[in-house]
C-alpha positions as CSV (number, residue, x, y, z in Angstrom):
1,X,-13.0,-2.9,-27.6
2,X,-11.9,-6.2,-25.7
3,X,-13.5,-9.1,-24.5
4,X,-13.3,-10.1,-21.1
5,X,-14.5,-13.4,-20.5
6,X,-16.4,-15.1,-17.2
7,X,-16.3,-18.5,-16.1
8,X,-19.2,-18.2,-13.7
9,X,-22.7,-16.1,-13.5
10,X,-23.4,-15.6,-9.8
11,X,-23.3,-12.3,-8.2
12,X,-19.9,-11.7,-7.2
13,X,-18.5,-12.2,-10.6
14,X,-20.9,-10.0,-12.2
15,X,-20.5,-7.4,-9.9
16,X,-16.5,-7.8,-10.2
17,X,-17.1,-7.8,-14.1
18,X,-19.7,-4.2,-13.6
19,X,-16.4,-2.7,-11.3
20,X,-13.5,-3.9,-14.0
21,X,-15.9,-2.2,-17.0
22,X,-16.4,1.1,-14.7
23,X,-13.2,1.1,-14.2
24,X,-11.8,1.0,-17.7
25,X,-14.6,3.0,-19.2
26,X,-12.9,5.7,-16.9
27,X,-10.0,5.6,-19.1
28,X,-11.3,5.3,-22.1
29,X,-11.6,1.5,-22.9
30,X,-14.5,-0.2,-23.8
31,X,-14.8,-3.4,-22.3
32,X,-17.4,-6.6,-23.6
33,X,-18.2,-8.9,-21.2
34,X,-19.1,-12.8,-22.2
35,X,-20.2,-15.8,-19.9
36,X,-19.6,-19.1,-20.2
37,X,-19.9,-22.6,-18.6
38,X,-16.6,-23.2,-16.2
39,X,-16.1,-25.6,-18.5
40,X,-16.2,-23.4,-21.5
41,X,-14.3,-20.7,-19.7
42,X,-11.4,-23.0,-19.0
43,X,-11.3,-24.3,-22.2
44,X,-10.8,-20.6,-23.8
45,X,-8.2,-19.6,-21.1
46,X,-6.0,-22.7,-21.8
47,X,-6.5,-22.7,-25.9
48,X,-5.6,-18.8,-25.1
49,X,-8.8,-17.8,-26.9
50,X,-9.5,-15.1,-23.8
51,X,-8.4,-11.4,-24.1
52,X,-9.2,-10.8,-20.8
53,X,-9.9,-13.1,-17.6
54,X,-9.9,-13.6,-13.5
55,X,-8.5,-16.7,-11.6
56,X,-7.6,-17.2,-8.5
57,X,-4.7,-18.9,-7.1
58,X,-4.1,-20.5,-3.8
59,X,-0.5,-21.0,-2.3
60,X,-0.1,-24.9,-2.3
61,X,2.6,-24.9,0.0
62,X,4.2,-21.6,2.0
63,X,7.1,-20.6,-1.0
64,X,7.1,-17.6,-3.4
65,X,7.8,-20.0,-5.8
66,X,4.6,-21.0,-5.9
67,X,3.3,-18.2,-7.3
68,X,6.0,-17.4,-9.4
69,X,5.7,-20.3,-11.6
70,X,2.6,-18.7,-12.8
71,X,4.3,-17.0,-14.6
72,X,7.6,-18.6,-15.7
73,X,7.4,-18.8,-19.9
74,X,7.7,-23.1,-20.4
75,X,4.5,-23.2,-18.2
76,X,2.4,-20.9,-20.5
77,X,-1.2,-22.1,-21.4
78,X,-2.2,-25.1,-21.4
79,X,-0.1,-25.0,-18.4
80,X,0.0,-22.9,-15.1
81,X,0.7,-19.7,-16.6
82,X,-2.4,-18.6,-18.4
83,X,-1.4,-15.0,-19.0
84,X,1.3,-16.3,-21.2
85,X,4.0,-14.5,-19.9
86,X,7.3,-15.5,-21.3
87,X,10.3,-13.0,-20.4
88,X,13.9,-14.2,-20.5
89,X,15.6,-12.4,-17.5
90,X,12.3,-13.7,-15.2
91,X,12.4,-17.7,-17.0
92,X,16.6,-17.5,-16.0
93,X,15.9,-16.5,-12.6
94,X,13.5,-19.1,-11.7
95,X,15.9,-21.7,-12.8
96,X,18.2,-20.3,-10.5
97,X,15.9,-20.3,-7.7
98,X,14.5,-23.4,-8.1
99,X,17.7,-25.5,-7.6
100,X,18.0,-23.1,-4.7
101,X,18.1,-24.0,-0.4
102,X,16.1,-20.9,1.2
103,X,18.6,-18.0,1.5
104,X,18.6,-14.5,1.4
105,X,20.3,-14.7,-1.9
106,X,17.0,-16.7,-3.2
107,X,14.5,-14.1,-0.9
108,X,16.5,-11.5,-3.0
109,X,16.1,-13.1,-6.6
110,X,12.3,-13.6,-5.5
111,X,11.9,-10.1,-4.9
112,X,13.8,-8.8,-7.7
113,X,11.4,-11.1,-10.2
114,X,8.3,-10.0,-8.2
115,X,8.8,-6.7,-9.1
């Protein structure tokens, strides 16, 4: 079984939370659902106390980088990158592309660490 925890009780979140449980009961996997104040919430994400969460994310400025920094390793929780993910070939690219002038070489590295 896993936990997935919520950050907010109104109806869209619960009914995103029903979907995600359908959805892995489907396959087999048992899902528990907790709620919690924001505050609460926020505080498990960034203490990486939650198994499973949602946030959303809203582009800042009009760069992939931007959303790629959510998940380059040095910013893992408490920083930007809450899922923790932390993998050498990705964290080297984004060094490279963040010293980087917009190019199709850096459009390339983008796509190559999106995937």
């Amino acid at each position: 079984m896993f936990n997935y925890d919520l950050g907010s009780t109104d109806t869209t979140a619960r009914q995103s939370a029903d979907y995600f449980i359908q959805q892995m009961a489907n396959i087999g996997i048992r899902i528990n659902v907790s709620s919690y104040t924001w505050p609460q919430f926020l505080e498990r994400v960034k203490t990486r106390s939650s198994q499973i969460f949602g946030l959303a994310w809203e582009a800042d400025y009009p760069d992939a980088e931007n959303f790629l920094q959510l998940f380059y390793g040095p910013n893992s929780s408490p920083g930007a990158n809450n899922a923790n993910y932390d993998n050498p070939e990705f964290n080297g690219f984004y060094r490279q592309t963040s010293v980087m002038n917009s190019s199709p070489v850096r459009t390339a590295l983008y796509e190559r660490m999106a995937r």
